[in-house]
C-alpha positions in Angstrom: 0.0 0.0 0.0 2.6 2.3 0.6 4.6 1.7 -2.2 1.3 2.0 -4.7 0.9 5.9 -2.6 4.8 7.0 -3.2 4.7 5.6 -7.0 1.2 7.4 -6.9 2.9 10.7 -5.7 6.1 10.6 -8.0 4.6 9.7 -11.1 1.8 12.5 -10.2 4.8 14.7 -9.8 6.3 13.4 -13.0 3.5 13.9 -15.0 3.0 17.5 -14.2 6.2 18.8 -13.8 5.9 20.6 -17.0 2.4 22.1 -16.0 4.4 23.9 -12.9 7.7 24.2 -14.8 5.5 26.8 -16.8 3.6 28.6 -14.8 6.2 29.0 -11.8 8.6 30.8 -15.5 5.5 33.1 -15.8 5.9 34.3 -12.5 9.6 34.3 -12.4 9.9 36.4 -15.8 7.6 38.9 -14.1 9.3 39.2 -10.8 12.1 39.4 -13.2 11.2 42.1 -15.2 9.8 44.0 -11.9 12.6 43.7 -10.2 14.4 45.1 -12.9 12.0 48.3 -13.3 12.4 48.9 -9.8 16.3 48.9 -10.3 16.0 51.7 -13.0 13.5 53.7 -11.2 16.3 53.3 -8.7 19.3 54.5 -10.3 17.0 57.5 -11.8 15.9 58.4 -9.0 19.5 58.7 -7.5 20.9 60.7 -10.7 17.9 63.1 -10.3 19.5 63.5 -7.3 22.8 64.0 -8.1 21.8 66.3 -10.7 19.7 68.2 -8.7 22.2 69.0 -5.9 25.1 70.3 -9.0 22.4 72.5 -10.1 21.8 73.8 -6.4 25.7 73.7 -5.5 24.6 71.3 -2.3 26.7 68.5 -3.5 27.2 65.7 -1.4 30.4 63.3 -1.0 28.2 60.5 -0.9 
């Protein structure tokens, strides 16, 4: 019996692997290309500031 429920669980597993494979690269392409919009926005965000304080003669070391 509990060989039929582990055969049952891997080949289950087995089966659908590509079905997950899938939809967890869906989600992984989106974090993906979020993460990397939030690295510009970033980086903009921090040469606004730079720019800004040149302008205003505040410059900063850091």
């Amino acid at each position: 019996m509990i060989r039929s429920v582990t055969d049952l669980t891997a080949g289950t597993a087995a089966a659908t692997m590509p079905l997950w494979v899938v939809y967890l690269q869906g989600w992984l392409t989106f974090a993906t290309a979020a993460g990397g919009f939030a690295l510009v926005l970033i980086r903009l965000a921090i040469a606004w500031r730079e720019w800004r304080s040149r302008a205003t003669g505040t410059s900063r070391w850091w």
